[in-house]
C-alpha positions as CSV (number, residue, x, y, z in Angstrom):
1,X,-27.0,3.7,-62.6
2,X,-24.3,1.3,-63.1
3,X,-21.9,4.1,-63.3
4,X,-22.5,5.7,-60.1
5,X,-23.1,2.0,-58.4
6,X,-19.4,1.7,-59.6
7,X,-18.1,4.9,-58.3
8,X,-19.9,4.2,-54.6
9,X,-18.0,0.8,-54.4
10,X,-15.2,2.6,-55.2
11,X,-15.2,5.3,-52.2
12,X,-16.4,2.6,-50.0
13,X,-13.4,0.5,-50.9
14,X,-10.7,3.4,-50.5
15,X,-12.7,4.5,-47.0
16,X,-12.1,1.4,-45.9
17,X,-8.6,1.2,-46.7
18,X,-7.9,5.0,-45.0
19,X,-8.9,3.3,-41.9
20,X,-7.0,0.3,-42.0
21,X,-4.2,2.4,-42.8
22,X,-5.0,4.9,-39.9
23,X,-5.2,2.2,-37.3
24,X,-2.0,0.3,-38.4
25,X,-0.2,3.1,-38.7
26,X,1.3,3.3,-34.9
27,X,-0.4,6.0,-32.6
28,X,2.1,4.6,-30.4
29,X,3.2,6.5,-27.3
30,X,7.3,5.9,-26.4
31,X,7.5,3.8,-23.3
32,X,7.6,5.8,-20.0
33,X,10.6,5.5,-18.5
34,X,11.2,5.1,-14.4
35,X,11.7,8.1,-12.5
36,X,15.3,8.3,-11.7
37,X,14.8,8.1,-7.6
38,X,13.5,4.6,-8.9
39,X,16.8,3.8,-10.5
40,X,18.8,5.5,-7.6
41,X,16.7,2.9,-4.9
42,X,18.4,0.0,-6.7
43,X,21.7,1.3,-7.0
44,X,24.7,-1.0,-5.6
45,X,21.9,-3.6,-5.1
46,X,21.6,-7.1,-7.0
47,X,18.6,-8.1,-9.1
48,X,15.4,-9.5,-6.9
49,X,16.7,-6.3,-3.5
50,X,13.5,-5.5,-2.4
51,X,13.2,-2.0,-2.4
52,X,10.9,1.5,-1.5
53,X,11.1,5.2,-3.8
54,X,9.0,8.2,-2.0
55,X,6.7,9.5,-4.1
56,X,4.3,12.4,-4.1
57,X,1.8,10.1,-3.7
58,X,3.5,7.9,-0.4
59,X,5.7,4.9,-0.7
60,X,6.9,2.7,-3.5
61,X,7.7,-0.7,-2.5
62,X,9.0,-2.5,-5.6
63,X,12.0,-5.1,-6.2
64,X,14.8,-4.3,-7.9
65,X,14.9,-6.2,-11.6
66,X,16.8,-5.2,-15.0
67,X,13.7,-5.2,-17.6
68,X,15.5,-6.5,-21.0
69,X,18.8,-6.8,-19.5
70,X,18.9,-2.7,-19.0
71,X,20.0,-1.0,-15.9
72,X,18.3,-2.3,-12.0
73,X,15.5,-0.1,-11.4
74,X,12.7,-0.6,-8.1
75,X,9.8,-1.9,-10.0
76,X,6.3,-1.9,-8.0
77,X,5.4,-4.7,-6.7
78,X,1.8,-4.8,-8.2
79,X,3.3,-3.8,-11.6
80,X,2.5,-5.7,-14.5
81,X,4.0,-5.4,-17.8
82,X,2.4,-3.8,-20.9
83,X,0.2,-5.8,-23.1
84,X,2.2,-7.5,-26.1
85,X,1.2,-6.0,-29.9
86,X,-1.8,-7.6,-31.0
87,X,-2.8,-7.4,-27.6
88,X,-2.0,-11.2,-26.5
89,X,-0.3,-11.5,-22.8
């Protein structure tokens, strides 16, 4: 009996480790980059422009900013920014 107690903990412990490795492994989509009509809307502008994109679905109105220093793009103005890892804000 103590043989097969100490095989049990054994698959528990490696199960358990499969899905801590699982989870911290990344199933991490690339960000999604802007459309490039939203990068074309803040061309020749300066940082904090407001500024609109057509969409499909009607009217973008956004302000112009440079997220980590990249290029101007319109971003919405109800956008909010991705959670950071560990899921603090």
């Amino acid at each position: 009996m103590s043989r097969s107690l100490s095989i049990l903990m054994t698959l528990t412990a490696l199960s358990f480790g499969s899905v801590a490795l699982a989870q911290g492994s990344g199933d991490r989509r690339p960000p999604r980059r802007p459309p490039p009509e939203a990068f074309e809307a803040c061309a020749d502008q300066e940082e904090g422009t407001l500024c609109a994109v057509e969409t499909p679905r009607g009217t973008l109105e956004g302000t112009c900013r440079a997220p980590r220093g990249e290029q101007l793009v319109c971003v919405p103005n109800d956008h909010r920014p991705p959670p950071r890892e560990g899921g603090r804000q």
